[in-house]
PDB file of N, CA, C and O in Angstrom:
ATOM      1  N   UNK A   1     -12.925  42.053 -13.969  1.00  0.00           N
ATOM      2  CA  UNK A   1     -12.826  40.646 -14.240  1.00  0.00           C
ATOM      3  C   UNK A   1     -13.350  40.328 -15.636  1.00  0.00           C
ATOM      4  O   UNK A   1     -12.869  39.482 -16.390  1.00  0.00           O
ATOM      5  N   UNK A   2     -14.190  40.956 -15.835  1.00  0.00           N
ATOM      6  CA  UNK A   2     -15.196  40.989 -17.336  1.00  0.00           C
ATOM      7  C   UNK A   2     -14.158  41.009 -18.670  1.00  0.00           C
ATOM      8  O   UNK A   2     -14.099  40.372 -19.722  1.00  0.00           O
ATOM      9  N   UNK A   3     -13.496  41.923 -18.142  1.00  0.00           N
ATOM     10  CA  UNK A   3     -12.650  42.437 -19.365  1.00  0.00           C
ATOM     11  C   UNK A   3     -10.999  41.571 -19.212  1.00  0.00           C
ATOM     12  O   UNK A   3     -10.164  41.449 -20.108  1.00  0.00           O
ATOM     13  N   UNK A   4     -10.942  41.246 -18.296  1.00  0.00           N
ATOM     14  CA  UNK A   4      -9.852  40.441 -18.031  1.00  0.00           C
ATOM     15  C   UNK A   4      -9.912  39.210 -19.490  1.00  0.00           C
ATOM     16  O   UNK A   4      -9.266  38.896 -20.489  1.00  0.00           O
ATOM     17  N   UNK A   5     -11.443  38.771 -18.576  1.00  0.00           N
ATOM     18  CA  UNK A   5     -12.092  37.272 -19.509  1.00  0.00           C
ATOM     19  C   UNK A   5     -12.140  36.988 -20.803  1.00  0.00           C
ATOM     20  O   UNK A   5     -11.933  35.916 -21.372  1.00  0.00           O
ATOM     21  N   UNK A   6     -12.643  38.808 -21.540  1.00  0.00           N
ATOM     22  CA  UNK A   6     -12.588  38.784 -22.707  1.00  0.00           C
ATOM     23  C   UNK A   6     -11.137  39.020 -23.196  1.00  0.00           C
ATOM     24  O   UNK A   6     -11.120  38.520 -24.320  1.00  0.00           O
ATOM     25  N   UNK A   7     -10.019  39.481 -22.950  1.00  0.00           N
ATOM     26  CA  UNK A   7      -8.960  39.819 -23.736  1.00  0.00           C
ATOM     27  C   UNK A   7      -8.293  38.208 -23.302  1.00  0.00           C
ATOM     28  O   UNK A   7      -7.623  37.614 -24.147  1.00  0.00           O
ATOM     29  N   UNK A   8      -8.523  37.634 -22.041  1.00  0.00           N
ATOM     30  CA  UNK A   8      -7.534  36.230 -22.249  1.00  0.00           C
ATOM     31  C   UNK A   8      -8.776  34.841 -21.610  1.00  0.00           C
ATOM     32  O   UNK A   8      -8.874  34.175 -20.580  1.00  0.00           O
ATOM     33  N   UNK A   9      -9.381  34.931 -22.650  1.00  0.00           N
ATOM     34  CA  UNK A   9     -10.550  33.291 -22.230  1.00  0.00           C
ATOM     35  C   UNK A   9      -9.820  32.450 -21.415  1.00  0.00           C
ATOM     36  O   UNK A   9     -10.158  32.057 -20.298  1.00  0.00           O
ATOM     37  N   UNK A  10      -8.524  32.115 -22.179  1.00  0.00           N
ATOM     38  CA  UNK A  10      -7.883  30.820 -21.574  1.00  0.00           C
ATOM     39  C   UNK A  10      -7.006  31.044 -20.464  1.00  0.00           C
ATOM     40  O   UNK A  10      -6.498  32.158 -20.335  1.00  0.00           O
ATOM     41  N   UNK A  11      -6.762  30.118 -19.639  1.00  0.00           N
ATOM     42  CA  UNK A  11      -5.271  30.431 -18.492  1.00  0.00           C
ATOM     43  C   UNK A  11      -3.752  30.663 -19.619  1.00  0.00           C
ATOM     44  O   UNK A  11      -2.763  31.358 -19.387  1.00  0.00           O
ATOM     45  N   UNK A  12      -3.961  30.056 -20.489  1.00  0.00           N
ATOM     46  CA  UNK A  12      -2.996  30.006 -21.677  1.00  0.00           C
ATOM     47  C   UNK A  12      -2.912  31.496 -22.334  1.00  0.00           C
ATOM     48  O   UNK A  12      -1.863  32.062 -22.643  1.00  0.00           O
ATOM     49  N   UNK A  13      -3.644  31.785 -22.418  1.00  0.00           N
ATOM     50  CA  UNK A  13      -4.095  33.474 -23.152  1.00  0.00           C
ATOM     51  C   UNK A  13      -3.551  34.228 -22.107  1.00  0.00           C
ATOM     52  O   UNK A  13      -2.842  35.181 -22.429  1.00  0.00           O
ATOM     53  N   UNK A  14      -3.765  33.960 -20.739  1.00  0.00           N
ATOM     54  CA  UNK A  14      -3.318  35.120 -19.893  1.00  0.00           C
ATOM     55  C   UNK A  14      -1.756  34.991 -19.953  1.00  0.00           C
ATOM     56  O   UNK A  14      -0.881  35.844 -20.097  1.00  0.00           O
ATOM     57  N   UNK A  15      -1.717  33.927 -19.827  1.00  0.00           N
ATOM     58  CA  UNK A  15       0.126  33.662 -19.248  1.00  0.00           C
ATOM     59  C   UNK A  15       0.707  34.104 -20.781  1.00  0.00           C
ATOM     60  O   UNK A  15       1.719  34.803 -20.824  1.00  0.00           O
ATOM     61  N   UNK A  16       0.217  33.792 -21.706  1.00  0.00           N
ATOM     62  CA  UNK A  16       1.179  34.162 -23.006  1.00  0.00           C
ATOM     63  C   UNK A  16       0.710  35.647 -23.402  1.00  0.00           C
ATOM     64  O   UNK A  16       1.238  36.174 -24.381  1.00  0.00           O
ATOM     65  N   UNK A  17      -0.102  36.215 -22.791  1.00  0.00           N
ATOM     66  CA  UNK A  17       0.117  37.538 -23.004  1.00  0.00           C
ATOM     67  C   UNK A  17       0.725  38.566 -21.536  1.00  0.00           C
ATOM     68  O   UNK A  17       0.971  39.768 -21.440  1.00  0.00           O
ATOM     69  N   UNK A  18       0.806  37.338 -20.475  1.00  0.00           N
ATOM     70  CA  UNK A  18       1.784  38.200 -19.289  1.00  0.00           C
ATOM     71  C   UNK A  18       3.870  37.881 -20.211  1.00  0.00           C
ATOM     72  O   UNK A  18       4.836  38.628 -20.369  1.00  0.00           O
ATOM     73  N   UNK A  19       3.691  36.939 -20.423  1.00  0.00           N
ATOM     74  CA  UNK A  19       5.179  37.024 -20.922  1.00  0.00           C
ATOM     75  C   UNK A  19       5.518  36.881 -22.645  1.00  0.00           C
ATOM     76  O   UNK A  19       6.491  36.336 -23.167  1.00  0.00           O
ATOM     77  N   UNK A  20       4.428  37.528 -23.263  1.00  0.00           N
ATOM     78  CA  UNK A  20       4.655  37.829 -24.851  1.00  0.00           C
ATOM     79  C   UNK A  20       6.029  38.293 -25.219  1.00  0.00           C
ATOM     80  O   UNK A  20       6.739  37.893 -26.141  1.00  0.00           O
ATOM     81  N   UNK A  21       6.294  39.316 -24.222  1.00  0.00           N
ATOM     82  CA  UNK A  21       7.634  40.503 -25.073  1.00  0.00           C
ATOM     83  C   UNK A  21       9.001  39.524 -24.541  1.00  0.00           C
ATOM     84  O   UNK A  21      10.148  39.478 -24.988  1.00  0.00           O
ATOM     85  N   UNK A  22       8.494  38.941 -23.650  1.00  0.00           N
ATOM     86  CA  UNK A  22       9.853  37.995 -23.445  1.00  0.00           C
ATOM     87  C   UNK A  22      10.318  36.563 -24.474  1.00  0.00           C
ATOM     88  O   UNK A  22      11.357  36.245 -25.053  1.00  0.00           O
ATOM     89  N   UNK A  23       8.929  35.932 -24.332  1.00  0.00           N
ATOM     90  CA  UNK A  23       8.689  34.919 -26.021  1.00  0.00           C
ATOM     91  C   UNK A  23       9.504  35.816 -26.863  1.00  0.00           C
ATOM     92  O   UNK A  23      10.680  35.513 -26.660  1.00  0.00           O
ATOM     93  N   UNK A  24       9.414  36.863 -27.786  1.00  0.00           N
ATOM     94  CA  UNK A  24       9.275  37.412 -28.523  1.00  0.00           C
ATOM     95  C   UNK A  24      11.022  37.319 -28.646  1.00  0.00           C
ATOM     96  O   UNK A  24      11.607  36.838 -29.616  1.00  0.00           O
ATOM     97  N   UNK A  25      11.650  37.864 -27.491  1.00  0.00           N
ATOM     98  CA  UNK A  25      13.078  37.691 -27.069  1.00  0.00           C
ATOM     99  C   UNK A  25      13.681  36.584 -27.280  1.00  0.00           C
ATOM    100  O   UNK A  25      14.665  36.420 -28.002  1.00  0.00           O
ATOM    101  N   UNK A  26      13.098  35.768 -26.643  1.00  0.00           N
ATOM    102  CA  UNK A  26      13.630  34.461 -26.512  1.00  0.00           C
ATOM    103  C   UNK A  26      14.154  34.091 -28.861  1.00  0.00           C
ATOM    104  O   UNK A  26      15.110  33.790 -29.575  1.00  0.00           O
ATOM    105  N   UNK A  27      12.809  34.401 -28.943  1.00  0.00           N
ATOM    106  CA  UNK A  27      12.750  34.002 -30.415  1.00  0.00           C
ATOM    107  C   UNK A  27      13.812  34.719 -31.499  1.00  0.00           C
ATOM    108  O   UNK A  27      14.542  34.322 -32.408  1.00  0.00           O
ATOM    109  N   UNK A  28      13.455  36.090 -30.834  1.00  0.00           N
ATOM    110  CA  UNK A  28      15.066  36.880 -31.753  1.00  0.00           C
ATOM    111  C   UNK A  28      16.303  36.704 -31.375  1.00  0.00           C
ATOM    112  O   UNK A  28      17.245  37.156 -32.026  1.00  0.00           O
ATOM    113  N   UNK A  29      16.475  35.878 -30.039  1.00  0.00           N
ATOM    114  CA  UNK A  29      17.673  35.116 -29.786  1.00  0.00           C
ATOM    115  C   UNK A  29      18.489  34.191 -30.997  1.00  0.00           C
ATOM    116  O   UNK A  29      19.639  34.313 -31.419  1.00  0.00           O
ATOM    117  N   UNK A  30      17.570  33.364 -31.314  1.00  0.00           N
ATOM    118  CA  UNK A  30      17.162  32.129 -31.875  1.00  0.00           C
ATOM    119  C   UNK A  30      17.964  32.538 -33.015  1.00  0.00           C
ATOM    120  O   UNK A  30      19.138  32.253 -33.253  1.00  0.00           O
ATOM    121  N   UNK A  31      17.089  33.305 -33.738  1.00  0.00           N
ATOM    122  CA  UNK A  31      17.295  33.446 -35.169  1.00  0.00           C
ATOM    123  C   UNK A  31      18.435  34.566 -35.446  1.00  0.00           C
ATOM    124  O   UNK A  31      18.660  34.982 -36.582  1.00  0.00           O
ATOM    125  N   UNK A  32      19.208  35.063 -34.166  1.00  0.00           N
ATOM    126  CA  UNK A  32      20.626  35.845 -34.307  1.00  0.00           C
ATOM    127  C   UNK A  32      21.373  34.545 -34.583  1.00  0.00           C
ATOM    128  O   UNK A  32      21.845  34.278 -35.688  1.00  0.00           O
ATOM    129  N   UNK A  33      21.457  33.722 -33.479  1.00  0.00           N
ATOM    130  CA  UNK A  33      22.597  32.349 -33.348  1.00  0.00           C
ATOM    131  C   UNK A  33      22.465  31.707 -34.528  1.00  0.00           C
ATOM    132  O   UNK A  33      23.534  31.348 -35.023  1.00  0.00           O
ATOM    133  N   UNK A  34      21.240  31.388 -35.283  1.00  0.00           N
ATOM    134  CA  UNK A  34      21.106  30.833 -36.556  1.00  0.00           C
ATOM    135  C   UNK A  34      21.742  31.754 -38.067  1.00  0.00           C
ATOM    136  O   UNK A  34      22.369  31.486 -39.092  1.00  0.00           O
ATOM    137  N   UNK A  35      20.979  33.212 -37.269  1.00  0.00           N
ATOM    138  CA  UNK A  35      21.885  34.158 -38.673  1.00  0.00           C
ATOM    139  C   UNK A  35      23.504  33.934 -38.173  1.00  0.00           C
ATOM    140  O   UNK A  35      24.076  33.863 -39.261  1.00  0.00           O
ATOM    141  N   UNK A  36      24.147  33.842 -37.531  1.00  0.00           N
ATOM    142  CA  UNK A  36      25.786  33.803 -36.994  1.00  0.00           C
ATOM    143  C   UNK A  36      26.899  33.314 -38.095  1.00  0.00           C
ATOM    144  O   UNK A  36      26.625  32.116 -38.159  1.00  0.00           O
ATOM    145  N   UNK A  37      27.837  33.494 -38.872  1.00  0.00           N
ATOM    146  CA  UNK A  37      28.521  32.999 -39.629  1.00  0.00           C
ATOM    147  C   UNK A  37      29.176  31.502 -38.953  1.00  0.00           C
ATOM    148  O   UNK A  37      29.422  30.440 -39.523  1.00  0.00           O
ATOM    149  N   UNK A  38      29.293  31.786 -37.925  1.00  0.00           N
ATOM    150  CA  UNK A  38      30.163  30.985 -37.095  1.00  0.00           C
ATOM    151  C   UNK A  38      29.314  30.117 -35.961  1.00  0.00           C
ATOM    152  O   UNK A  38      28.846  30.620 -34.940  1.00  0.00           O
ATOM    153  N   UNK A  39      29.192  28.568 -36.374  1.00  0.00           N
ATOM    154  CA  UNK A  39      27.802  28.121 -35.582  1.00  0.00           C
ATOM    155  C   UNK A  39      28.138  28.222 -34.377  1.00  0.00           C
ATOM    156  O   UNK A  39      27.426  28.741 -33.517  1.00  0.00           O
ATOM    157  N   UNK A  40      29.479  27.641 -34.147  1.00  0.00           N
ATOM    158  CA  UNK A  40      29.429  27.796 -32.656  1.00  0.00           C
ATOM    159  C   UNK A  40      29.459  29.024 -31.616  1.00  0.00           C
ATOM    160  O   UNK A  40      29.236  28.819 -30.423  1.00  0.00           O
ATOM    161  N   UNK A  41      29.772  30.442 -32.167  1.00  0.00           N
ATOM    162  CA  UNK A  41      29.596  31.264 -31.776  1.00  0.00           C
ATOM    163  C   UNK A  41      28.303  31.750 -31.653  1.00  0.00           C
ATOM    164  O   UNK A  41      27.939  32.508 -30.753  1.00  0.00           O
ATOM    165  N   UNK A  42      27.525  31.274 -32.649  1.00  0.00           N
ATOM    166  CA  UNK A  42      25.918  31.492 -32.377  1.00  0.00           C
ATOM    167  C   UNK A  42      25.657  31.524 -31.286  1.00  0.00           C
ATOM    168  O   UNK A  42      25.545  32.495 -30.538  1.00  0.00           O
ATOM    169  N   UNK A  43      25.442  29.606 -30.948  1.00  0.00           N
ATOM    170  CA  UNK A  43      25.492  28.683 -30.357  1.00  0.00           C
ATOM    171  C   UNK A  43      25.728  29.512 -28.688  1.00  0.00           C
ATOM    172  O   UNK A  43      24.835  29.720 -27.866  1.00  0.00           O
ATOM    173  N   UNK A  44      26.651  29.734 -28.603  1.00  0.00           N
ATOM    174  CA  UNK A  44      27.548  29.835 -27.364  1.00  0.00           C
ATOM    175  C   UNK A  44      26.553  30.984 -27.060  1.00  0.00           C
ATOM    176  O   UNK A  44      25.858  31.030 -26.044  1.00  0.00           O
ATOM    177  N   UNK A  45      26.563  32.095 -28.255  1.00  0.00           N
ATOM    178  CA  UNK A  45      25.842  33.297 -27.676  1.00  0.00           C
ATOM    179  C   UNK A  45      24.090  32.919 -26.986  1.00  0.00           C
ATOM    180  O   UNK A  45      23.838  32.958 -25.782  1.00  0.00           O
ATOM    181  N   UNK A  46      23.174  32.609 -27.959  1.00  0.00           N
ATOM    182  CA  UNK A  46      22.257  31.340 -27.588  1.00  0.00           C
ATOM    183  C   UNK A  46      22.147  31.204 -26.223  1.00  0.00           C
ATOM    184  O   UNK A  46      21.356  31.490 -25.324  1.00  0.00           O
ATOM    185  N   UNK A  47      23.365  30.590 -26.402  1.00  0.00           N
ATOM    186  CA  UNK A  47      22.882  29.823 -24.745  1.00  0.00           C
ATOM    187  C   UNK A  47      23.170  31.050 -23.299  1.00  0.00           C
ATOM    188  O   UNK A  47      22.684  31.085 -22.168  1.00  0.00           O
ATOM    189  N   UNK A  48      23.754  31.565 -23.709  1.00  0.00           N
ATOM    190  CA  UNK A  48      24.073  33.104 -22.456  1.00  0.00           C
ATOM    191  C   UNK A  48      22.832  34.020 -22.721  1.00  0.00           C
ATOM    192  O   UNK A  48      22.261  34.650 -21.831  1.00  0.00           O
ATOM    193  N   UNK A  49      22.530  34.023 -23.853  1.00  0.00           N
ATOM    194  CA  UNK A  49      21.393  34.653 -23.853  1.00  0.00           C
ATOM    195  C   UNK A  49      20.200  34.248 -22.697  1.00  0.00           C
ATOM    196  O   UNK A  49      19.843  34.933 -21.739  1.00  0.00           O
ATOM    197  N   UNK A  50      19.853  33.301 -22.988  1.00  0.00           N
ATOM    198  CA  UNK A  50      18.984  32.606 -23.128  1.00  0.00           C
ATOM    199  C   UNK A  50      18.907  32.093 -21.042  1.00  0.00           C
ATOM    200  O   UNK A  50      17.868  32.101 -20.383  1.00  0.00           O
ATOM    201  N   UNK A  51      20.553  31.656 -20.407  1.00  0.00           N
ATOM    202  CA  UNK A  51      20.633  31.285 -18.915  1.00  0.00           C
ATOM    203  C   UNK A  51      20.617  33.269 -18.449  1.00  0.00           C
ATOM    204  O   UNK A  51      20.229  33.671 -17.352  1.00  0.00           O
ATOM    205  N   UNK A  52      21.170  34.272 -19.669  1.00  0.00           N
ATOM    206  CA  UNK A  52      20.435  35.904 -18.482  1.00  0.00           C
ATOM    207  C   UNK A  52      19.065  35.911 -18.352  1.00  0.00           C
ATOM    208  O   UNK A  52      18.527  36.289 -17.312  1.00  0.00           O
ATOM    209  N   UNK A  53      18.493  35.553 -19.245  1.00  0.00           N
ATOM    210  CA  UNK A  53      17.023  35.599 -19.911  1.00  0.00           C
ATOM    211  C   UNK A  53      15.984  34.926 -18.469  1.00  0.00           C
ATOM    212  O   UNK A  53      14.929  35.363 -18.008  1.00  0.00           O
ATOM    213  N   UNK A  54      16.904  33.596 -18.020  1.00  0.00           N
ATOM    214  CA  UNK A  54      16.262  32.795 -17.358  1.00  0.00           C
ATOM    215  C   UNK A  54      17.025  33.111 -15.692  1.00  0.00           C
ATOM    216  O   UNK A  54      16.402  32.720 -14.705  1.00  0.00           O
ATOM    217  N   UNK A  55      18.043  33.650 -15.554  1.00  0.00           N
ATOM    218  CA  UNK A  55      18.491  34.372 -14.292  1.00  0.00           C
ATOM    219  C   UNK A  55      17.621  35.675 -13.720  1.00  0.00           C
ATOM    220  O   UNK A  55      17.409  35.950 -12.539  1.00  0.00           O
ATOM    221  N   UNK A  56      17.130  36.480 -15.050  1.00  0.00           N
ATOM    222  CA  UNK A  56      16.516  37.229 -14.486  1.00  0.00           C
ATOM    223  C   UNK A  56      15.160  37.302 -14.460  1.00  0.00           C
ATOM    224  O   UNK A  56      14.590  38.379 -14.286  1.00  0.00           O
ATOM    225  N   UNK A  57      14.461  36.068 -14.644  1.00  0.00           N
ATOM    226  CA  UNK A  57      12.901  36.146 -14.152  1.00  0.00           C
ATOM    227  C   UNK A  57      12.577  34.229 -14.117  1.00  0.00           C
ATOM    228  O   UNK A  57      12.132  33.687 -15.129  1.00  0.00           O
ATOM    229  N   UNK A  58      12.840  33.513 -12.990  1.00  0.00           N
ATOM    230  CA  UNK A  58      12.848  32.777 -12.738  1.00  0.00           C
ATOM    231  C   UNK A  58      11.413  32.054 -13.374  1.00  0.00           C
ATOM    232  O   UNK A  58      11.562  30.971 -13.940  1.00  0.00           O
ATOM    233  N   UNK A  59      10.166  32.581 -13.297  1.00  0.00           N
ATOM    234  CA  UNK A  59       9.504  31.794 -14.187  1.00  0.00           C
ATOM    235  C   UNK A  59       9.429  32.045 -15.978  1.00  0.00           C
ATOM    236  O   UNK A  59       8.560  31.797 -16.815  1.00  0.00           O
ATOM    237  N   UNK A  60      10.407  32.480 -16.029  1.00  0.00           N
ATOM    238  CA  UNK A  60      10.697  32.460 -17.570  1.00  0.00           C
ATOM    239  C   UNK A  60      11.003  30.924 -18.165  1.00  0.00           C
ATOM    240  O   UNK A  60      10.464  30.440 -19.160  1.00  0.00           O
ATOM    241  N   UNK A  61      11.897  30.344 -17.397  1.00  0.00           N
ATOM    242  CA  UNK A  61      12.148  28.975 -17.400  1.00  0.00           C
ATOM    243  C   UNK A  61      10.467  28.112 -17.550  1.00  0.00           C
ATOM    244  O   UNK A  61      10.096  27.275 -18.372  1.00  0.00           O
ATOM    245  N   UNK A  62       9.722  28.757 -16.363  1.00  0.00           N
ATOM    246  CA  UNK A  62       8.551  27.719 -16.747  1.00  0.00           C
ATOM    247  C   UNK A  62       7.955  27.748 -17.833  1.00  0.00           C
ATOM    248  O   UNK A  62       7.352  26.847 -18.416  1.00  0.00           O
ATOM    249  N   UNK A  63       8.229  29.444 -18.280  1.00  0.00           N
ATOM    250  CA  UNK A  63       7.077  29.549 -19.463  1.00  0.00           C
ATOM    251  C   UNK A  63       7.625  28.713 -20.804  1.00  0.00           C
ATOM    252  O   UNK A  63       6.978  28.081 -21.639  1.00  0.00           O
ATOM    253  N   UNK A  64       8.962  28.934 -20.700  1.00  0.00           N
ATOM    254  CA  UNK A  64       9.439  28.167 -22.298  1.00  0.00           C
ATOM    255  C   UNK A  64       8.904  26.742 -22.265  1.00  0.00           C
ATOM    256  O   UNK A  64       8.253  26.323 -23.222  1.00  0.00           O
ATOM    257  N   UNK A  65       9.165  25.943 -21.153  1.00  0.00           N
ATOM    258  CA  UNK A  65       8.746  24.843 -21.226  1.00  0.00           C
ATOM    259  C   UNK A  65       7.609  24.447 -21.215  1.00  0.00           C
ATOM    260  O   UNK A  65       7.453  23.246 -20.994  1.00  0.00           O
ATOM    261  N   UNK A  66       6.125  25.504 -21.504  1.00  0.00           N
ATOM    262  CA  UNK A  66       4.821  25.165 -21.629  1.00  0.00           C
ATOM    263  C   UNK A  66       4.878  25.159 -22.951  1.00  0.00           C
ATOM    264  O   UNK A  66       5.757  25.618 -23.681  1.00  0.00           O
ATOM    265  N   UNK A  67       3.714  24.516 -23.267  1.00  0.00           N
ATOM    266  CA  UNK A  67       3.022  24.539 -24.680  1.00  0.00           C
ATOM    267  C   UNK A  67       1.805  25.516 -25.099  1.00  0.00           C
ATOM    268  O   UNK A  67       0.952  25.413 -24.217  1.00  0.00           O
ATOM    269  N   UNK A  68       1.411  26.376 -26.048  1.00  0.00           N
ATOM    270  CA  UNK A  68       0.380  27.135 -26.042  1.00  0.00           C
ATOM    271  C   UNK A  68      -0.091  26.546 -27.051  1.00  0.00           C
ATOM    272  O   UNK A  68       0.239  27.129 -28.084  1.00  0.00           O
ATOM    273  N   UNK A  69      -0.990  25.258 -27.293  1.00  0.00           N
ATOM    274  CA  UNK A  69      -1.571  24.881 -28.428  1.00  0.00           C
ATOM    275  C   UNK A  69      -3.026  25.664 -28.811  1.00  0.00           C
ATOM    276  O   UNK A  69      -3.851  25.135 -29.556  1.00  0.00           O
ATOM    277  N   UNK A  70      -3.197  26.813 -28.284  1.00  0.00           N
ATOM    278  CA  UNK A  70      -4.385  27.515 -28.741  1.00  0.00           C
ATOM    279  C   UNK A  70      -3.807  29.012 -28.792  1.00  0.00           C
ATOM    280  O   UNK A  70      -4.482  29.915 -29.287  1.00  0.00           O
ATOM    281  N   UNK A  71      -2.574  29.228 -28.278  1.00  0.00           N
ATOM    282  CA  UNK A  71      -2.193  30.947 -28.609  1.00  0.00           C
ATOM    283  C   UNK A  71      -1.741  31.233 -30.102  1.00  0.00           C
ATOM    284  O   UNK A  71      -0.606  30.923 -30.463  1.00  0.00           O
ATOM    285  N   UNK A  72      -2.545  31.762 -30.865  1.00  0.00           N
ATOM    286  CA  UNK A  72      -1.863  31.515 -31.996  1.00  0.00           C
ATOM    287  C   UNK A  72      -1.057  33.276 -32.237  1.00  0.00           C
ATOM    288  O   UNK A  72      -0.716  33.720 -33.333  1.00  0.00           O
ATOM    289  N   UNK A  73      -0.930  33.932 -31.032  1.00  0.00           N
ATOM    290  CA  UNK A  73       0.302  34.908 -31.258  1.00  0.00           C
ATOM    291  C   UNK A  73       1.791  34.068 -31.396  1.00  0.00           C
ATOM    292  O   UNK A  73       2.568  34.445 -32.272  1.00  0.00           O
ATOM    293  N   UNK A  74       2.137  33.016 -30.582  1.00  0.00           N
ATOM    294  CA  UNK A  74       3.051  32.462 -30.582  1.00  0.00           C
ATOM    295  C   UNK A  74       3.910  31.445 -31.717  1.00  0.00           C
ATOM    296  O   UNK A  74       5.024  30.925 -31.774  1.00  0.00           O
ATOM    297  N   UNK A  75       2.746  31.504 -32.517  1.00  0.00           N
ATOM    298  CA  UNK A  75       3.143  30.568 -34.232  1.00  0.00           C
ATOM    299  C   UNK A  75       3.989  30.646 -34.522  1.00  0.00           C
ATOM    300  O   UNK A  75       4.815  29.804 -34.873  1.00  0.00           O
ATOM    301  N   UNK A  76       4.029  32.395 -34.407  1.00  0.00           N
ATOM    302  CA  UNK A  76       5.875  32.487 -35.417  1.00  0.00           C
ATOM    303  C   UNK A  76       6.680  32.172 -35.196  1.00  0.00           C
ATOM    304  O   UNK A  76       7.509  31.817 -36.034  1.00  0.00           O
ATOM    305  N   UNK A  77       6.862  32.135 -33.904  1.00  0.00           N
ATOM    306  CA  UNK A  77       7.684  31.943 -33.270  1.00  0.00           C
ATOM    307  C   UNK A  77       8.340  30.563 -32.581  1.00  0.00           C
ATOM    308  O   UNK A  77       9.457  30.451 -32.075  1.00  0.00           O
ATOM    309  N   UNK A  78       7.283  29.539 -32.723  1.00  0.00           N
ATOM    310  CA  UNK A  78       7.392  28.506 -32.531  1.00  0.00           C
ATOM    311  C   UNK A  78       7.652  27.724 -34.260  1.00  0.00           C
ATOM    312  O   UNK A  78       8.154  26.604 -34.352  1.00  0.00           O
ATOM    313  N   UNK A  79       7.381  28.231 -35.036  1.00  0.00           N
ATOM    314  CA  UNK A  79       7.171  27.486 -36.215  1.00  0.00           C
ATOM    315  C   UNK A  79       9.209  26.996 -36.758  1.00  0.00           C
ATOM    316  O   UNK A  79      10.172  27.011 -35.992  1.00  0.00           O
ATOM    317  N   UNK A  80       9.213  26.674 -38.085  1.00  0.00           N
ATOM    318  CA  UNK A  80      10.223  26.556 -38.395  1.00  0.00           C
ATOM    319  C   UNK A  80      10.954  27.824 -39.307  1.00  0.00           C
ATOM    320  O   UNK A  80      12.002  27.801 -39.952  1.00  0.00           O
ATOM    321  N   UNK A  81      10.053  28.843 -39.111  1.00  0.00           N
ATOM    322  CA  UNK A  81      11.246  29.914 -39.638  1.00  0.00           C
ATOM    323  C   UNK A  81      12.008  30.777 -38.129  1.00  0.00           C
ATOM    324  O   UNK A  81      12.269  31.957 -38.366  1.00  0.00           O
ATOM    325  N   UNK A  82      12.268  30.423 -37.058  1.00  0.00           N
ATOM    326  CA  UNK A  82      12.772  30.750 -36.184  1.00  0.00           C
ATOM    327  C   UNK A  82      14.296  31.158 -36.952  1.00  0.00           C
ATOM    328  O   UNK A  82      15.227  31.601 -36.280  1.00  0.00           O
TER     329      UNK A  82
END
């Protein structure tokens, strides 16, 4: 439990380091559809990405929709160079 405490203080720390590599996904999604010549093909890809992403781990959905205003692994990824 000791060591639990120290690697994630917060409930926020635990949950964003139980689904980091998926964030991480979600984010190189992002910035394929944005690199895309063709927006709407981005776009389209984006969003299939993004409903497998959320088909195959049902609280994936919850996690995008939290906020981590103290994880600061998640910056990059939230910031505007997505």
């Amino acid at each position: 439990m000791a060591t639990l405490k120290r690697r994630y203080p917060t409930q926020a720390d635990l949950v964003a380091g139980a689904f980091e590599e998926k964030m991480w996904l979600f984010a190189s999604g992002a910035r394929k559809a944005l690199d895309d010549p063709d927006p709407w093909h981005g776009f389209c890809r984006y969003v299939r990405s993004l409903c497998s992403m959320q088909l195959s781990d049902r609280g994936f959905s919850d996690v995008l929709t939290m906020t981590f205003p103290s994880v600061g692994r998640f910056r990059s990824c939230t910031s505007a160079g997505i």
